[in-house]
N, C-alpha and C positions, 0 to 999 in steps of 0.2 A: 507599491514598493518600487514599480520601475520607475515612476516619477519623482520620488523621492530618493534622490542619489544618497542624503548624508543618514535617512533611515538604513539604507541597501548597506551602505559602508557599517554601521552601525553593527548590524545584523551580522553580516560578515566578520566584524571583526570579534564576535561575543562569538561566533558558534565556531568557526575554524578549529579554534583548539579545545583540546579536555574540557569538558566544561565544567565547570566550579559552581558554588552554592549563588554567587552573586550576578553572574551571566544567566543560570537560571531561572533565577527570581524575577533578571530580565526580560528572559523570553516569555514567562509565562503571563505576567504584568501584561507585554504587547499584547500575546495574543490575546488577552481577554480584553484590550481596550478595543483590537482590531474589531474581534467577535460583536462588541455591543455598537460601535461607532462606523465598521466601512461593509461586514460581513454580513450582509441583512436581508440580502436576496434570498428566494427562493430558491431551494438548491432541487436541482433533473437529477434523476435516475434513471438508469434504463428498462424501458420495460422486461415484465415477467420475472422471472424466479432469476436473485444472481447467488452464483457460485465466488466462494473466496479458493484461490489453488494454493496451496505452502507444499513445503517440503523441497525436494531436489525435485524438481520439475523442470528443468532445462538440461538433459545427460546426464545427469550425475548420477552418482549408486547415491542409492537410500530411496526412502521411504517418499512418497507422495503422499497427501489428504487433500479433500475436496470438500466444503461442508457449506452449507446451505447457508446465506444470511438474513437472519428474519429481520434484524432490524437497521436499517438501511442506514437509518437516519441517525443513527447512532453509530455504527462503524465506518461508516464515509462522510462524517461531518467536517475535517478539516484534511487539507491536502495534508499531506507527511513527508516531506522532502528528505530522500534518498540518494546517495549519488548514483544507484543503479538506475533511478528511474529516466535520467539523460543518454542512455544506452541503448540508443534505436536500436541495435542488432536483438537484441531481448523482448522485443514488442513486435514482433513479425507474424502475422498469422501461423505460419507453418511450427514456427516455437511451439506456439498453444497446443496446436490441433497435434504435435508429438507427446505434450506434455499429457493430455488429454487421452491417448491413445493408451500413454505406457500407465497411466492413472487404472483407464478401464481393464487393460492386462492383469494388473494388481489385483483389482478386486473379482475380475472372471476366473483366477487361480483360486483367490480365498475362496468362492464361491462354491470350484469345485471341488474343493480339498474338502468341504466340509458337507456335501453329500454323502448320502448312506445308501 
């Protein structure tokens, strides 16, 4: 897509706004020509056990989850373009390892609330 400027435009100009039934049908059309005709490598993981984090996991009040992904290769199959994910400040180690922290606090309460 980066060499391909009038795809890139293309792209851009279908997803920018609300998307509609016919910009859909576009994007879905791409991706699956993408998938059979450029996306055909072998796609890396990282080793060992990965964790998916959701919930408020950056300061926020609420609830954190952490849940096991067994199947790799089905949840991380195509990139998902977010505009948070261009948010260096969000991708810092120290984010995680708070996120990670107030995660484990979470469940070491439930843990202990629920001894006899």
């Amino acid at each position: 897509m980066c060499e391909n400027s009038e795809l890139r435009q293309e792209i851009l100009a279908k997803t920018r706004t609300v998307p509609n039934a016919e910009n859909m049908e576009f994007c879905v059309n791409l991706l699956r020509e993408l998938r059979a005709k450029i996306f055909t490598s072998e796609k890396f993981y990282p080793p060992g056990r990965i964790f998916f984090m959701s919930g408020s996991t950056f300061g926020d009040d609420g609830e954190v989850s952490l849940r096991e992904v067994i199947e790799v290769d089905k949840k991380f199959s195509d990139l998902v373009l977010d505009p948070f994910m261009f948010d260096l400040s969000r991708h810092v180690p120290n984010r995680y390892e708070s996120a990670l922290a107030k995660y484990w606090g979470e469940c070491k309460n439930k843990l202990d609330s629920e001894k006899i």
